[in-house]
TIVO-2410 file (N, C-alpha, C; in nm, 3 decimals):
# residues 171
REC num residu      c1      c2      c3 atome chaine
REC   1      X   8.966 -10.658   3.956     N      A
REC   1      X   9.014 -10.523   3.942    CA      A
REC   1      X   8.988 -10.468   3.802     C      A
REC   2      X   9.038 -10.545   3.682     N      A
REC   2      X   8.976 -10.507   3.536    CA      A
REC   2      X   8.812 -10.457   3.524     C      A
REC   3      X   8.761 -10.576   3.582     N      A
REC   3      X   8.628 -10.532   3.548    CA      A
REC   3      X   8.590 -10.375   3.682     C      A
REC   4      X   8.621 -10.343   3.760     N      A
REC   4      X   8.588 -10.235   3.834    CA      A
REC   4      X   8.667 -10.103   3.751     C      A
REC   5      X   8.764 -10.139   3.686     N      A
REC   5      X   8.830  -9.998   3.621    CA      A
REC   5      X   8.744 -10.003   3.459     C      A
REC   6      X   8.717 -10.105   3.406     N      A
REC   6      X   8.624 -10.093   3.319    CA      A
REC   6      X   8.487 -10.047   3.313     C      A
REC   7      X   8.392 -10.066   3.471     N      A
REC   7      X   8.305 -10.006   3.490    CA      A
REC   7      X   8.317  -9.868   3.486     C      A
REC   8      X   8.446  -9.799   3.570     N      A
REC   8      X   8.451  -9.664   3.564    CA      A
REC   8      X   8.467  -9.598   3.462     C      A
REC   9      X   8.541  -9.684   3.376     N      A
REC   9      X   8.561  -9.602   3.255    CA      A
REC   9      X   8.457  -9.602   3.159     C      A
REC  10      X   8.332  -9.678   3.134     N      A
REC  10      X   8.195  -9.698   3.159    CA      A
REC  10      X   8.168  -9.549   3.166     C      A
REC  11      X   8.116  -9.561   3.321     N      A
REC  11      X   8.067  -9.449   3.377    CA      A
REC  11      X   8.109  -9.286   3.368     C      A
REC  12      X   8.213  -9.264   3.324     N      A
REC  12      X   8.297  -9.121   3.321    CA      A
REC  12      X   8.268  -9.126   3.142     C      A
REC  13      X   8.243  -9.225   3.063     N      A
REC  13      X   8.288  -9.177   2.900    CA      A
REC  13      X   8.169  -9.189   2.842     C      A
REC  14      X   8.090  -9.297   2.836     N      A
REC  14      X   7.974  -9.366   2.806    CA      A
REC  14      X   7.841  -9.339   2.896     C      A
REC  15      X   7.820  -9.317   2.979     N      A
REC  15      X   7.666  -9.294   3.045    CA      A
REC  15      X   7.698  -9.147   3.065     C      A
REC  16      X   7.779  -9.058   3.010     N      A
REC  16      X   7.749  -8.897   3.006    CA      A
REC  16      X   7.656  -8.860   2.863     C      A
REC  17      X   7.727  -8.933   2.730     N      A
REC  17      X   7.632  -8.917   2.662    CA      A
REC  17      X   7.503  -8.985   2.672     C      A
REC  18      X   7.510  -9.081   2.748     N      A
REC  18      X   7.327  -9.154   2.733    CA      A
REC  18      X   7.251  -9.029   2.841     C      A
REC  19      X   7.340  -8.971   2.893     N      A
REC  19      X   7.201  -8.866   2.992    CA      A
REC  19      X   7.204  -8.731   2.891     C      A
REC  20      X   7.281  -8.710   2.808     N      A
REC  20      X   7.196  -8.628   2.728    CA      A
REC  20      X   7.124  -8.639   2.645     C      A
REC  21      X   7.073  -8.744   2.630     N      A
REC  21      X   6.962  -8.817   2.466    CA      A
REC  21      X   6.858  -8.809   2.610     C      A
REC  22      X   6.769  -8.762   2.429     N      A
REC  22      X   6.576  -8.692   2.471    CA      A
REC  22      X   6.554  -8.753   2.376     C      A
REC  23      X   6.433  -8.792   2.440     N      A
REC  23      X   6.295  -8.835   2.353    CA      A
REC  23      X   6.302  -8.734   2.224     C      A
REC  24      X   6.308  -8.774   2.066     N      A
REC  24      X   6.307  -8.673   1.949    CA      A
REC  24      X   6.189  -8.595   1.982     C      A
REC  25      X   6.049  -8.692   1.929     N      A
REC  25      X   5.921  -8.634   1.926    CA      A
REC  25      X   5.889  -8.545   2.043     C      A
REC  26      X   5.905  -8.513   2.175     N      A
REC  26      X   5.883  -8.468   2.278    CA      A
REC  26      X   5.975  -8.315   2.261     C      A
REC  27      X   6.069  -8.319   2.250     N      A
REC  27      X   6.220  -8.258   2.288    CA      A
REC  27      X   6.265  -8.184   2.115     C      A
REC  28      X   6.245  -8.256   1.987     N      A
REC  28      X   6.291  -8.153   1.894    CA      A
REC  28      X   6.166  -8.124   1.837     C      A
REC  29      X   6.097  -8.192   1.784     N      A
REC  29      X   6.019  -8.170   1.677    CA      A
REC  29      X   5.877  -8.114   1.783     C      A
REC  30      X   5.817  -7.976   1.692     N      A
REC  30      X   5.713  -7.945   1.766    CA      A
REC  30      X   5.627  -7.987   1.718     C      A
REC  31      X   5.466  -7.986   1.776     N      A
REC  31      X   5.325  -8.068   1.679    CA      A
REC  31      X   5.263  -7.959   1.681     C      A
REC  32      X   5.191  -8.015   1.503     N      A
REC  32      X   5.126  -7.971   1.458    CA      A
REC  32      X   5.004  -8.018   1.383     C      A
REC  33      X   4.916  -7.910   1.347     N      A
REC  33      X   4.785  -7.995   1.291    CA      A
REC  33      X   4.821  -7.953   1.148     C      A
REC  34      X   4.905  -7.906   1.072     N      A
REC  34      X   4.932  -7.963   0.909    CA      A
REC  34      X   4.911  -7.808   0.878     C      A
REC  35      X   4.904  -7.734   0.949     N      A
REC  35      X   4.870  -7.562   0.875    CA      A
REC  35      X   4.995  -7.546   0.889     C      A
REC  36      X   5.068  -7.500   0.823     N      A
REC  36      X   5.230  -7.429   0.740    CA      A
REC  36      X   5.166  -7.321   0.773     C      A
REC  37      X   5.068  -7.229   0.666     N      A
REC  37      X   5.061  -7.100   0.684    CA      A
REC  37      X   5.031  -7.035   0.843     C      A
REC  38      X   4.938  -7.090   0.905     N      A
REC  38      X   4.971  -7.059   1.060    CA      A
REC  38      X   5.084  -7.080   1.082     C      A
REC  39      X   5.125  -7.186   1.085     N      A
REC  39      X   5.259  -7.225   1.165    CA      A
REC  39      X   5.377  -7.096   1.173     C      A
REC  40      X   5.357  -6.992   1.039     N      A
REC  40      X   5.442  -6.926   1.039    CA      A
REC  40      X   5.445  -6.806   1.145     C      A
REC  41      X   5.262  -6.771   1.140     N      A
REC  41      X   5.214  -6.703   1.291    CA      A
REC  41      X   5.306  -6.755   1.422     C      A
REC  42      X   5.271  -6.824   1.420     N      A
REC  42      X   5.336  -6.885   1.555    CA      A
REC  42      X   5.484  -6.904   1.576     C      A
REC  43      X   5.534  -6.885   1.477     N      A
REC  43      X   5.695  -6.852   1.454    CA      A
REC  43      X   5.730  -6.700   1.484     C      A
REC  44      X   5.637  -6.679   1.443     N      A
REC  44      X   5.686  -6.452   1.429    CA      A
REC  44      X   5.645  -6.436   1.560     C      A
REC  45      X   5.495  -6.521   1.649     N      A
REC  45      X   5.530  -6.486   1.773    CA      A
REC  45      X   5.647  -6.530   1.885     C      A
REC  46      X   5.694  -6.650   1.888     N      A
REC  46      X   5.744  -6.670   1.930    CA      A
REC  46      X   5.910  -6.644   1.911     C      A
REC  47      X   5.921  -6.519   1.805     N      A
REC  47      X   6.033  -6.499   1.774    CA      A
REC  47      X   6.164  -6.603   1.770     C      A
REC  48      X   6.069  -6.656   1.679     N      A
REC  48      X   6.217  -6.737   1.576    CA      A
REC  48      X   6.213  -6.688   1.475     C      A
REC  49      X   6.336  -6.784   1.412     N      A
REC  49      X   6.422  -6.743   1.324    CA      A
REC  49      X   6.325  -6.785   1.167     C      A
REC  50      X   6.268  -6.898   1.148     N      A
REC  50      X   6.182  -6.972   1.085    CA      A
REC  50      X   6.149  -7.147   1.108     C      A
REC  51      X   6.144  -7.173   1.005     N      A
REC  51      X   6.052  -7.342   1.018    CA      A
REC  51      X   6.161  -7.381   0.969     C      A
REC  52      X   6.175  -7.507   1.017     N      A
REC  52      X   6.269  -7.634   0.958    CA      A
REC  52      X   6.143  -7.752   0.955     C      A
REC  53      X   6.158  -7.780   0.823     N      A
REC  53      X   6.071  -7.889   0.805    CA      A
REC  53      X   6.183  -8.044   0.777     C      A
REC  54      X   6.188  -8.152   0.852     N      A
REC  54      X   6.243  -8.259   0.824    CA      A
REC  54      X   6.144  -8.353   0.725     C      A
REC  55      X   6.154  -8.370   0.607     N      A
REC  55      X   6.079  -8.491   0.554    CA      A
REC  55      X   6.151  -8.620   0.562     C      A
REC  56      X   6.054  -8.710   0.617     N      A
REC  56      X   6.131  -8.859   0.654    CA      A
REC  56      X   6.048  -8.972   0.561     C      A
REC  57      X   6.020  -9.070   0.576     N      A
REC  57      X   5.976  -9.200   0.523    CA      A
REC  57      X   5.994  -9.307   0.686     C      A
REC  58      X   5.892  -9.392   0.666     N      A
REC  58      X   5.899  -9.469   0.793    CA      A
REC  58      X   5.994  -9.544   0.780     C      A
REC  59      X   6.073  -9.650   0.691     N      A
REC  59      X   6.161  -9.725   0.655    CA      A
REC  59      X   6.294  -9.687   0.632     C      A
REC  60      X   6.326  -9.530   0.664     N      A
REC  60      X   6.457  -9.492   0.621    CA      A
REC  60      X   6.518  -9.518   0.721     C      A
REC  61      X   6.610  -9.586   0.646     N      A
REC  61      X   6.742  -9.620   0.781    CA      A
REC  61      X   6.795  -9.502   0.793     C      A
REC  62      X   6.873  -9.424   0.735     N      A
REC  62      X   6.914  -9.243   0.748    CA      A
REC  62      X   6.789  -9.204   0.802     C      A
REC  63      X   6.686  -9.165   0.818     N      A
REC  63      X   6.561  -9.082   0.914    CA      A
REC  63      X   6.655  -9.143   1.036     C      A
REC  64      X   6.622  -9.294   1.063     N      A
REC  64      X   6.628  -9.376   1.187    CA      A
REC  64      X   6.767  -9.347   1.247     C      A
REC  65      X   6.889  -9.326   1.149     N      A
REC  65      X   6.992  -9.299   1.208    CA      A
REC  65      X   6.972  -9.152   1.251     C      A
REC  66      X   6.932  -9.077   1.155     N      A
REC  66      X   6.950  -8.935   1.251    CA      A
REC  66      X   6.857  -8.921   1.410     C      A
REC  67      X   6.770  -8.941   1.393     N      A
REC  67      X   6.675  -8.929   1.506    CA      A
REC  67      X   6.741  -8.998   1.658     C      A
REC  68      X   6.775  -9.142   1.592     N      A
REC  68      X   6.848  -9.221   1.721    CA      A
REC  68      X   7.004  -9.183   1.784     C      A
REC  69      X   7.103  -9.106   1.672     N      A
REC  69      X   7.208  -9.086   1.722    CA      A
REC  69      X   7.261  -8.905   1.683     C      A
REC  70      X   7.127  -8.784   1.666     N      A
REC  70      X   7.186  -8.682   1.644    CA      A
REC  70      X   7.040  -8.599   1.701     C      A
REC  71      X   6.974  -8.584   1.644     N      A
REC  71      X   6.852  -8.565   1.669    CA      A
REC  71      X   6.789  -8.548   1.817     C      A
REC  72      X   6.838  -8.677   1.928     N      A
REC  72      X   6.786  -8.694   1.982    CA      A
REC  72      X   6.881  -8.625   2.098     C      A
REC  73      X   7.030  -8.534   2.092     N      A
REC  73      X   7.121  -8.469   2.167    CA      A
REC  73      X   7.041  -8.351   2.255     C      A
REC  74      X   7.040  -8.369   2.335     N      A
REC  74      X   7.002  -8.232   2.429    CA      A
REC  74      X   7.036  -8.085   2.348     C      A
REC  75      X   7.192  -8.090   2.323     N      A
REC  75      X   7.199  -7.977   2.272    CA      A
REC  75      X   7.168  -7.961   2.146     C      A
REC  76      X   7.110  -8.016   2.028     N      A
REC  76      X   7.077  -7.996   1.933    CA      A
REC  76      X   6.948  -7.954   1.937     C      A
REC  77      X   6.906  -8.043   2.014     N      A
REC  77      X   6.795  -7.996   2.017    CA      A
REC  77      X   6.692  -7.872   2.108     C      A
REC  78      X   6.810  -7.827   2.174     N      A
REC  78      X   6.783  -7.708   2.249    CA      A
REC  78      X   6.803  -7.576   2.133     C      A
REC  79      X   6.925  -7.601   2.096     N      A
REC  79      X   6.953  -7.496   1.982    CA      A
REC  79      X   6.880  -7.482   1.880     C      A
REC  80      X   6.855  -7.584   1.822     N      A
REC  80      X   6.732  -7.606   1.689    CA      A
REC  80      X   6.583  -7.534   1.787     C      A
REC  81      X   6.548  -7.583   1.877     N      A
REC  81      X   6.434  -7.581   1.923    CA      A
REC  81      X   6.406  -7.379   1.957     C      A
REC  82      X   6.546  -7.317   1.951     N      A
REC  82      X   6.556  -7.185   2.001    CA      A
REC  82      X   6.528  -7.104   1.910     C      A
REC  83      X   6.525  -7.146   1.772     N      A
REC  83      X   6.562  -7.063   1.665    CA      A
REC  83      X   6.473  -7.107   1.560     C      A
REC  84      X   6.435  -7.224   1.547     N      A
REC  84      X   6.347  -7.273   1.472    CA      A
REC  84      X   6.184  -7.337   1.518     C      A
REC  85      X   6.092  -7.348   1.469     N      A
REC  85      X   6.017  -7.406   1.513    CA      A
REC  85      X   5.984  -7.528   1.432     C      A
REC  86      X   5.980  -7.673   1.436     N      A
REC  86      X   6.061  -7.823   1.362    CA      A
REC  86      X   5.946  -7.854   1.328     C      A
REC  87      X   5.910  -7.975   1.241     N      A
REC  87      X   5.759  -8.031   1.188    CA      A
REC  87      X   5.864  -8.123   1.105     C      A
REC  88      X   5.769  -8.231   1.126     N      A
REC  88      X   5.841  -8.418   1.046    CA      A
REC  88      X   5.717  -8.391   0.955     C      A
REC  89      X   5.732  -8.450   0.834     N      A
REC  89      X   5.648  -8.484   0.702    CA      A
REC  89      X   5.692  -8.598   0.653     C      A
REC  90      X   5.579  -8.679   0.647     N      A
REC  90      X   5.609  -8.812   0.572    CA      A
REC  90      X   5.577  -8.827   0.418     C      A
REC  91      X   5.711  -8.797   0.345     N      A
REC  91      X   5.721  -8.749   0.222    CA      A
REC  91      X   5.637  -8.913   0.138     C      A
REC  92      X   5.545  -8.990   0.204     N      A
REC  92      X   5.492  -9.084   0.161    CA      A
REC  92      X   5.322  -9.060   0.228     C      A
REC  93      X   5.318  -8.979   0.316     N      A
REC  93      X   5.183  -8.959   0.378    CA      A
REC  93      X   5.089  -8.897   0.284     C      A
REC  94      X   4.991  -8.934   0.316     N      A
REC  94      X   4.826  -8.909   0.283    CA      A
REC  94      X   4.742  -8.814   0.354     C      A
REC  95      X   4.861  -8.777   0.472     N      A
REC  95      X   4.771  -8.671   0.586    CA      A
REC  95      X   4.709  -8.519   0.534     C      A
REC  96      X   4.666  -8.463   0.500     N      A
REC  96      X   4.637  -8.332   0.454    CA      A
REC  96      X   4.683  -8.205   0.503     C      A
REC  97      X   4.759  -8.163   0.445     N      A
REC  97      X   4.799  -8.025   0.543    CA      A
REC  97      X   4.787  -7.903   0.435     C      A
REC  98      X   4.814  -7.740   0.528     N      A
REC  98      X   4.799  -7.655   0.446    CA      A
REC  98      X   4.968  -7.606   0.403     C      A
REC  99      X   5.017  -7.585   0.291     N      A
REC  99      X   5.141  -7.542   0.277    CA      A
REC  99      X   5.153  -7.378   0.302     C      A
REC 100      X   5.268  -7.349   0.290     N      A
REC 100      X   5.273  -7.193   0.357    CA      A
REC 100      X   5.198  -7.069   0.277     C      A
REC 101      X   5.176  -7.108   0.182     N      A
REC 101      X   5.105  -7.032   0.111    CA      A
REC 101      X   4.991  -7.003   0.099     C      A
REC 102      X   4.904  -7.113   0.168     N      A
REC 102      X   4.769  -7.160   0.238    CA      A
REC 102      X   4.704  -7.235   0.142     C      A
REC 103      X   4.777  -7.346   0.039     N      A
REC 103      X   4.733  -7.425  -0.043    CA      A
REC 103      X   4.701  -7.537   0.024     C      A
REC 104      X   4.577  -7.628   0.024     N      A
REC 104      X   4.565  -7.768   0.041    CA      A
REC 104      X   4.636  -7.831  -0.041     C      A
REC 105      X   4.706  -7.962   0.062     N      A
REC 105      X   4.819  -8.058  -0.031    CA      A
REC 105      X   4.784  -8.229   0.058     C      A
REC 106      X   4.853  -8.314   0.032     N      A
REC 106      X   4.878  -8.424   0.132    CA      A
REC 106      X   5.051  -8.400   0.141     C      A
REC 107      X   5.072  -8.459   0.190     N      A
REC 107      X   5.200  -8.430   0.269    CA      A
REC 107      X   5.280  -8.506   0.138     C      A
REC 108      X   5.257  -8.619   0.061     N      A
REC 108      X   5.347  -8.691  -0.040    CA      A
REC 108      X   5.313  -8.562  -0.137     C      A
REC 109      X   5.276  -8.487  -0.183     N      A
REC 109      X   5.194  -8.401  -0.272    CA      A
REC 109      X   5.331  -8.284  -0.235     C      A
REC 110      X   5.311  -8.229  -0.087     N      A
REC 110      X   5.434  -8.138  -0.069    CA      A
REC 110      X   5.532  -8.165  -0.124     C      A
REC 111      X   5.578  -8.325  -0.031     N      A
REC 111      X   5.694  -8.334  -0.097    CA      A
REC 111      X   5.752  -8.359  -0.218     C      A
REC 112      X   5.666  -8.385  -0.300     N      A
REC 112      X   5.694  -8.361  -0.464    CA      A
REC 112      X   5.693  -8.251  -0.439     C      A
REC 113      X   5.635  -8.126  -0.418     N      A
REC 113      X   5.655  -8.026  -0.520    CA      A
REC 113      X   5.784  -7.902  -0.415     C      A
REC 114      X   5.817  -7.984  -0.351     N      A
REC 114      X   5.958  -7.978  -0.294    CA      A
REC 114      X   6.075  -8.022  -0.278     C      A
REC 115      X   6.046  -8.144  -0.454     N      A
REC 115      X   6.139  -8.213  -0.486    CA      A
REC 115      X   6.229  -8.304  -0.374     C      A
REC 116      X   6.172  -8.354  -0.270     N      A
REC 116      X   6.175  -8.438  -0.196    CA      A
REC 116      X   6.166  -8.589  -0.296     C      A
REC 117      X   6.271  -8.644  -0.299     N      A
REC 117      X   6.323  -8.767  -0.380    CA      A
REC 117      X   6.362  -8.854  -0.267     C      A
REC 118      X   6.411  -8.823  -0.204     N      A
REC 118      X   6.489  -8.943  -0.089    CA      A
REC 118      X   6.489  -8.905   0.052     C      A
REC 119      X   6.493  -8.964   0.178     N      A
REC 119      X   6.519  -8.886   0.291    CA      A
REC 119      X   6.644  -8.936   0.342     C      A
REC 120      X   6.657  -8.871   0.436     N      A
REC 120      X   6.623  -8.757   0.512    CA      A
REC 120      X   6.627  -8.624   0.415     C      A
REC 121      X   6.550  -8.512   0.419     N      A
REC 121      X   6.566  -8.399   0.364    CA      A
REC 121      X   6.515  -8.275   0.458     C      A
REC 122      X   6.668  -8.233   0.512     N      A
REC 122      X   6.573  -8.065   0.573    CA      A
REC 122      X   6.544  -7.942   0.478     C      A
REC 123      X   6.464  -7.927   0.514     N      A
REC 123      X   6.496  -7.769   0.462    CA      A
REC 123      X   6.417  -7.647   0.526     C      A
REC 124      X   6.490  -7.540   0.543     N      A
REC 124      X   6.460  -7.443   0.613    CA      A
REC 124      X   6.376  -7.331   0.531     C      A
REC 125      X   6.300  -7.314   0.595     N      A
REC 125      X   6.190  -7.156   0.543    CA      A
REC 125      X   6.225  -7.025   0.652     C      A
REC 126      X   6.186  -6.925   0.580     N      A
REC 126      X   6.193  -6.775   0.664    CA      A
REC 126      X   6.039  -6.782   0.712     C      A
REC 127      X   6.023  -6.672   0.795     N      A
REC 127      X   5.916  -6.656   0.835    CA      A
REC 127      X   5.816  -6.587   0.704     C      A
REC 128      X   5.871  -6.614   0.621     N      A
REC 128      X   5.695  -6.545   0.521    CA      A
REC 128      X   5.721  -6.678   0.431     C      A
REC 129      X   5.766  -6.825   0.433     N      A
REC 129      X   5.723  -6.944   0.412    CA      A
REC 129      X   5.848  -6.956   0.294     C      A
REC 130      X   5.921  -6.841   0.270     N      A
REC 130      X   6.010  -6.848   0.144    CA      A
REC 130      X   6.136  -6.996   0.216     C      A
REC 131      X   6.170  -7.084   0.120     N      A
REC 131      X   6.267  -7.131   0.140    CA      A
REC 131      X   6.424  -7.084   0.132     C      A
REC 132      X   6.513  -7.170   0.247     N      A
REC 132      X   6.645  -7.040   0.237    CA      A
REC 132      X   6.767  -7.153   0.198     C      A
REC 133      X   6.750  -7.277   0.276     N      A
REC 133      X   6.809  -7.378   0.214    CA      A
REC 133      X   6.761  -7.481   0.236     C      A
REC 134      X   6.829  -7.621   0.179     N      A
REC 134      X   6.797  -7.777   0.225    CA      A
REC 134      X   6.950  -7.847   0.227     C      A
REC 135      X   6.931  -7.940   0.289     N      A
REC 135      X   7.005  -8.028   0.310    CA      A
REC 135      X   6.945  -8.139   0.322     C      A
REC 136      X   7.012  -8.256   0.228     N      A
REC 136      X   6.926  -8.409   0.157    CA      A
REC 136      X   7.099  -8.477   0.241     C      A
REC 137      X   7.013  -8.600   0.311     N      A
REC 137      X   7.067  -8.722   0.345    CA      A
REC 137      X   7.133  -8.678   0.515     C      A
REC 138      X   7.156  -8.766   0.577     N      A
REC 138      X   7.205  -8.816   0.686    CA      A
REC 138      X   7.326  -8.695   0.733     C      A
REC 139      X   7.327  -8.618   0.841     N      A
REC 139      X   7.410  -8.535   0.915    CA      A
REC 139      X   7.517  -8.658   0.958     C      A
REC 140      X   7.657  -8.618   0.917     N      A
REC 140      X   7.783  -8.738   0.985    CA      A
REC 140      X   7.735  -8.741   1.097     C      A
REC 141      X   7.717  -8.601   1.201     N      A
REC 141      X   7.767  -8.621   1.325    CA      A
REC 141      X   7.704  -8.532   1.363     C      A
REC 142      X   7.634  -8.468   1.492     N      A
REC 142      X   7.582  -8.386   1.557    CA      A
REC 142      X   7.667  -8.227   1.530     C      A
REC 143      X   7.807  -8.269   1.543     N      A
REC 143      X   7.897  -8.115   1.517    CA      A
REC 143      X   7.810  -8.121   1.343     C      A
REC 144      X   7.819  -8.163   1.248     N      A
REC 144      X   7.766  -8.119   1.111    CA      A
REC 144      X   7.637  -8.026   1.158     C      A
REC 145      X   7.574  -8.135   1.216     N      A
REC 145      X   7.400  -8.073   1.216    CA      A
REC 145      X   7.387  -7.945   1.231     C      A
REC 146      X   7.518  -7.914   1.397     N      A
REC 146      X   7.459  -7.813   1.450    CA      A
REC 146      X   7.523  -7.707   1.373     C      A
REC 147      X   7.643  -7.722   1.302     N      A
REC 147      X   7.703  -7.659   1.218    CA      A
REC 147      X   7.586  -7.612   1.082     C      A
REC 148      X   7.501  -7.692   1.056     N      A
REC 148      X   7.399  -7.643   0.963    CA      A
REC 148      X   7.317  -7.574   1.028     C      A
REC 149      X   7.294  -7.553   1.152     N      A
REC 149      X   7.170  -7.466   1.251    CA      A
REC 149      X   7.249  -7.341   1.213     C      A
REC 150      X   7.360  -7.346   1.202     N      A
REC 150      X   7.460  -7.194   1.256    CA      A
REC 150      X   7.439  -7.104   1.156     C      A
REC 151      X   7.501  -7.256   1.032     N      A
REC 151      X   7.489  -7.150   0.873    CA      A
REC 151      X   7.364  -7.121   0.841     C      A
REC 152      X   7.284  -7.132   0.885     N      A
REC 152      X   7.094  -7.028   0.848    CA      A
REC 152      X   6.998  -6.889   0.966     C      A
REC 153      X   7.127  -6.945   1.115     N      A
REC 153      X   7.105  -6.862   1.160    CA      A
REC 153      X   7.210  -6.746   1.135     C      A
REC 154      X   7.302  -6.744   1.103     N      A
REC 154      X   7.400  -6.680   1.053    CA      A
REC 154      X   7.392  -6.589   0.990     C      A
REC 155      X   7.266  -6.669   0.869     N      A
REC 155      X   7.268  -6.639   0.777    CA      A
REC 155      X   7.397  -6.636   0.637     C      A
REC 156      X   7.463  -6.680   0.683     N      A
REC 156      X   7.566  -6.779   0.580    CA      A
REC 156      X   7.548  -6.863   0.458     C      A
REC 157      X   7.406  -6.898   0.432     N      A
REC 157      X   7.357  -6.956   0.345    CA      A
REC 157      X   7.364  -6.871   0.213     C      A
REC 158      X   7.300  -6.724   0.260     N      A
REC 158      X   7.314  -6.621   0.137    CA      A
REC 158      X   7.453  -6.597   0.099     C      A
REC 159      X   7.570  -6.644   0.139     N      A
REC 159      X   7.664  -6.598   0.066    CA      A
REC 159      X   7.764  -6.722   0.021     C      A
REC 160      X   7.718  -6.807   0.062     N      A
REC 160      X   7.766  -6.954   0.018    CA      A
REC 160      X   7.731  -7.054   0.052     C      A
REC 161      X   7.776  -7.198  -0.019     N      A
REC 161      X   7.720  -7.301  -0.015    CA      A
REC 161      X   7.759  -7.340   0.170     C      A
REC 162      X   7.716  -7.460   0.210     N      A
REC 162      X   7.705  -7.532   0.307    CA      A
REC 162      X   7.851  -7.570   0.326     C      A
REC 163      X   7.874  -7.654   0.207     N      A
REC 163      X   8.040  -7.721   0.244    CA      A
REC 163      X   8.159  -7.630   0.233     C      A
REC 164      X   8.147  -7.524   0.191     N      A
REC 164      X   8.283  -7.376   0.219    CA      A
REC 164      X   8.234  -7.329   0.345     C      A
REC 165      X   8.106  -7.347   0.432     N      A
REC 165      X   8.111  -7.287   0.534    CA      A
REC 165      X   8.145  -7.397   0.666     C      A
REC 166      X   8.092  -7.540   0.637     N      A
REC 166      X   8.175  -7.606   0.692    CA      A
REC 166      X   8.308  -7.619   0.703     C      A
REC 167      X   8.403  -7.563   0.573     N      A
REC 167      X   8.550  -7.569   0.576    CA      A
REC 167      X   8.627  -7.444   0.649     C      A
REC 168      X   8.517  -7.354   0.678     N      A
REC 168      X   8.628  -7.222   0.687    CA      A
REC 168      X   8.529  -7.242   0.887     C      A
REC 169      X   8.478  -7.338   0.952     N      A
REC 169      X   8.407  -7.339   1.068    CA      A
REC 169      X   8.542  -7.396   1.082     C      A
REC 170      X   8.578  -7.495   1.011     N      A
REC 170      X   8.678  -7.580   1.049    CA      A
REC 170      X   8.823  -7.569   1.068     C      A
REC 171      X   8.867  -7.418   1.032     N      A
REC 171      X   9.008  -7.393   1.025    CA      A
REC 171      X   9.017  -7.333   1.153     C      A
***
């Protein structure tokens, strides 16, 4: 009898969140061939809001935690995916891309000169490539993340920091 009321409770608490986890790469992040300055075309058509660029490192345990337990939420990634259009950079890569301005860079090259020091690091651009904010290191929890989607679509960023808008989401 234990183990049949333990299965259920299983099944009603625990396999609701495993059916909302998506594949990251498929489901948040869109692909691209390394043009920023297009990319922004393709933002103004598709009427979003702007680019969120995630820079990661292959070895980061924070990349690995976000991707495996926030990242990979249905609803985050529906919401992110509505408003933003996403791109991963490997703030250690050699790949060549164009930055928004239509400069040739390698992707470790960006992230220096986007002061990319550690990952995880988001940071969000408008559609004419201007940056609006970032956020460096690991989201607690999916409510943070999506709570950071809110404050840029909001536009909340222009009138204060991140953590007063997390406190006054929270009252």
């Amino acid at each position: 009898m234990k183990k049949v009321l333990l299965g259920l409770i299983f099944c009603l608490f625990v396999a609701p969140a495993w059916a909302e986890s998506r594949d990251v790469q498929q489901h948040f992040f869109n692909q691209h061939l390394g043009d920023f300055k297009a990319e922004l075309d393709v933002a103004k058509a598709e009427g979003k809001q702007g680019i969120l660029l995630m820079f990661e490192m292959e070895d980061c345990p924070f990349c690995h935690r976000m991707k495996q337990s926030i990242l990979n939420q249905s609803e985050v990634q529906d919401y992110y995916r509505q408003h933003f259009l996403i791109f991963s950079v490997d703030s250690e890569g050699a790949n060549a891309l164009v930055d928004f301005s239509g400069k040739a860079a390698t992707e470790k090259q960006f992230a220096l000169d986007h002061r990319v020091r550690a990952t995880p690091v988001f940071l969000f651009f408008d559609l004419s490539g201007k940056m609006l904010t970032r956020f460096t290191g690991a989201a607690k929890d999916s409510k943070e993340f999506m709570a950071l989607g809110r404050y840029v679509v909001d536009g909340a960023y222009k009138t204060m920091p991140f953590a007063r808008y997390k406190q006054q989401a929270a009252k």
